[in-house]
C-alpha positions in Angstrom: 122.2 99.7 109.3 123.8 100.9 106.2 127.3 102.3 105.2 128.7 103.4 101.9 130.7 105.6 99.8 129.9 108.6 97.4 131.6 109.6 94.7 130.8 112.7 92.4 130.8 115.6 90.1 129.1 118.5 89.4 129.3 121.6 86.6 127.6 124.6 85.9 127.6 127.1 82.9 125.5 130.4 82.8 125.5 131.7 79.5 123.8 133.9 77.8 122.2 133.2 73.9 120.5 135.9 71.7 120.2 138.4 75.0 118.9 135.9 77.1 120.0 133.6 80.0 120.6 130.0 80.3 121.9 127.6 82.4 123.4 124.0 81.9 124.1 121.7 84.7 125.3 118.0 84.5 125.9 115.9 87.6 127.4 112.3 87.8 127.3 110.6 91.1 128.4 106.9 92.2 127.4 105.1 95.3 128.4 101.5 96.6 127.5 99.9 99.9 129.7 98.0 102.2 126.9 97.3 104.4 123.1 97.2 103.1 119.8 96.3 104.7 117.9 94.0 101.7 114.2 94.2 101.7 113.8 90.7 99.1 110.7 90.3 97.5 112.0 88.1 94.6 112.5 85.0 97.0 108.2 84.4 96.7 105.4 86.2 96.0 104.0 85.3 99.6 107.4 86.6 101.5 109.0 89.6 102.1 112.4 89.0 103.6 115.1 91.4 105.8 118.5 90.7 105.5 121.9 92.3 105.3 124.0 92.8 102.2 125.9 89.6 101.7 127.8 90.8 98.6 127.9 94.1 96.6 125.7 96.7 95.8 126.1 100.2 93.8 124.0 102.5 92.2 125.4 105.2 89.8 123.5 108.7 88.6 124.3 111.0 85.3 121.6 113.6 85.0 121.9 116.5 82.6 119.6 120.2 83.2 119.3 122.8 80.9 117.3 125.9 81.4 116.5 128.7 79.2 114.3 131.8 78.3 113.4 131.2 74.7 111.2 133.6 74.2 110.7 137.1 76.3 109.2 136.0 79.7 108.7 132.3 78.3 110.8 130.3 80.2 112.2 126.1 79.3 114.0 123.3 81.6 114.5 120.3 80.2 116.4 117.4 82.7 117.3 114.0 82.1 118.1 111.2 84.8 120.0 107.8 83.7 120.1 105.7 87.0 122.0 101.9 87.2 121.0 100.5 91.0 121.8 97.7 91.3 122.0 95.0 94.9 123.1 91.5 95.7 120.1 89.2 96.6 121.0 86.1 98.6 119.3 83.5 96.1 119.4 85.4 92.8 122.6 87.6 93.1 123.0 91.0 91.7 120.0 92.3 90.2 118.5 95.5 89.7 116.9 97.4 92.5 113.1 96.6 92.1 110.6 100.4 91.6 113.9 102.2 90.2 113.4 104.0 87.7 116.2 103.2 84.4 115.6 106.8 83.9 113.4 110.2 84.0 113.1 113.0 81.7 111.3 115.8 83.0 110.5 119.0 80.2 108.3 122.6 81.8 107.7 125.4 80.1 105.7 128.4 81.8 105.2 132.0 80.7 104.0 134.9 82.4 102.2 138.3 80.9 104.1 140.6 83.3 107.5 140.9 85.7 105.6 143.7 87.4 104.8 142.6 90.9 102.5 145.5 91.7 99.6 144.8 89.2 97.7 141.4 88.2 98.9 139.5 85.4 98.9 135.8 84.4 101.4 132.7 84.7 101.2 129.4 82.6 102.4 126.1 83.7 103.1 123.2 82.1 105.0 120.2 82.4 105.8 116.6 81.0 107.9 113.8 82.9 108.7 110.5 81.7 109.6 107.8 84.1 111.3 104.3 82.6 110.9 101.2 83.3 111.3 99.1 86.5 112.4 95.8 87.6 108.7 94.5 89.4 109.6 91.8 91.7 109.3 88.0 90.6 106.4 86.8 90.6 106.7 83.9 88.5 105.5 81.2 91.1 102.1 82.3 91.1 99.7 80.7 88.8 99.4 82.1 85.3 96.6 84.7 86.1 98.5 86.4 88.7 101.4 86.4 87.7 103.3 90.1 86.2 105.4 91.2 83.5 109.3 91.5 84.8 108.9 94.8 83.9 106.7 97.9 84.1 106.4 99.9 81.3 107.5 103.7 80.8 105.0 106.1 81.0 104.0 109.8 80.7 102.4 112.1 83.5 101.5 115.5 82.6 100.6 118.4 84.8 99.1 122.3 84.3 98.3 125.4 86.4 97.2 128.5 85.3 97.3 131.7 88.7 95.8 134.9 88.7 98.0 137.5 90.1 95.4 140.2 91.2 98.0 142.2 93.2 101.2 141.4 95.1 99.4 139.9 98.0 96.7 137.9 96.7 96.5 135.2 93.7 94.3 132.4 92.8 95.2 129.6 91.0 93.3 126.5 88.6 95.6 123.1 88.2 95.5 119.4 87.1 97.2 116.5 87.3 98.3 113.0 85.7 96.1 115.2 82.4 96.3 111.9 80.3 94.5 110.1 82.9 96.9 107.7 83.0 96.9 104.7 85.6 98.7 101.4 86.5 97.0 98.2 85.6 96.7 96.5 87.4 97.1 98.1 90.9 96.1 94.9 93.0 96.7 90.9 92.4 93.7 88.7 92.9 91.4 92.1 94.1 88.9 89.4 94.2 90.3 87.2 97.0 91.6 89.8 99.7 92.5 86.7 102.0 93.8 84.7 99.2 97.6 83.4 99.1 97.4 85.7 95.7 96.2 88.6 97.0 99.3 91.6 96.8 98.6 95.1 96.8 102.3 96.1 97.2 103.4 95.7 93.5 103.0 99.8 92.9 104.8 101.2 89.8 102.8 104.1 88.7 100.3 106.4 89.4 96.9 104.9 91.1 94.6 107.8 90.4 94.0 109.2 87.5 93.2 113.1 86.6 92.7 115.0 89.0 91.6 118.9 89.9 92.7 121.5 92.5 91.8 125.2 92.7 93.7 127.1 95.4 94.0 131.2 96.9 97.2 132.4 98.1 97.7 135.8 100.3 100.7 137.0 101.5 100.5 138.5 105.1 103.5 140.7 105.6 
């Protein structure tokens, strides 16, 4: 069971720049718990314990959004996402929150050929996101060769698409993912050994597959 208390802000500008449209957004939000359920994996590699919140625990957000035509029918959004959680463990106090992300930073960009829905045309997509680095949980009790960094590193994903509007019902559409192929390393502890004391596959930071393919159709049935 958990209860706490939210506390925020939001603002939003339209404007307009050099005939075109924008939009600016920022957004602070604070959050701390009076009563917390505490998954612990810090206590030993070979436990997870369940517990209540004996102590404090807050997490606060600031995230900032612009978004922007900056050239005719090439559209921008750039957001950025700084993010302190932070909980009371019973043996090692208050820590960060383990897989949270210090911050993201997320950039698209996308253009299309035409606004006219009645004839085919062309859209680009294209994006970048950034996520920080995270607390991975203690593993410091494990021999040398199994034993992790305290944190992941930050990394890059990147994703395209590219549709075919052939008329206002009917589109088909050519995407990938994670482009830079990039994966966590390693994704399992002791792969080797799966009934070993070492053995942990639960230690997921990042992505676990690497580029990957889709084609797709879409019609609209009125």
């Amino acid at each position: 069971m958990e209860k706490s208390w939210n506390f925020g802000a939001s603002m939003t500008k339209e404007f307009t720049l050099d005939y075109r449209s924008g939009l600016l957004a920022l957004d602070y939000f604070y959050t701390f718990f009076t009563d917390r359920t505490i998954v612990d994996l810090d206590a030993s590699p070979q436990q997870l314990l369940v517990y209540n919140l004996d102590g404090s625990s807050f997490a606060s957000t600031l995230q900032g959004e612009l978004q922007y035509e900056i050239f005719k029918r090439v559209d921008a959004k750039v957001a950025y996402k700084l993010q302190d959680s932070r909980i009371t463990y019973n043996e090692e106090g208050l820590r960060k929150q383990i897989f949270t992300p210090q911050s993201r930073f997320f950039f698209n960009i996308s253009y299309v050929s035409s606004t006219a829905t009645y004839k085919g045309h062309w859209r680009f997509n294209l994006t970048a996101h950034h996520t920080g680095e995270q607390r991975i949980p203690d593993t410091n009790t494990n021999p040398s060769e199994f034993q992790l960094a305290t944190h992941s590193p930050g990394y890059w994903l990147f994703n395209g698409q590219v549709t075919r509007v052939i008329n206002k019902n009917t589109e088909v559409y050519v995407g990938v993912e994670n482009i830079s192929n990039y994966k966590q390393d390693p994704v399992i502890v002791d792969p080797e050994n799966p009934f070993g004391p070492y053995f942990d596959s639960g230690l997921i930071w990042g992505p676990i597959f690497g580029r990957e393919w889709y084609v797709g159709f879409r019609y609209a049935i009125k």
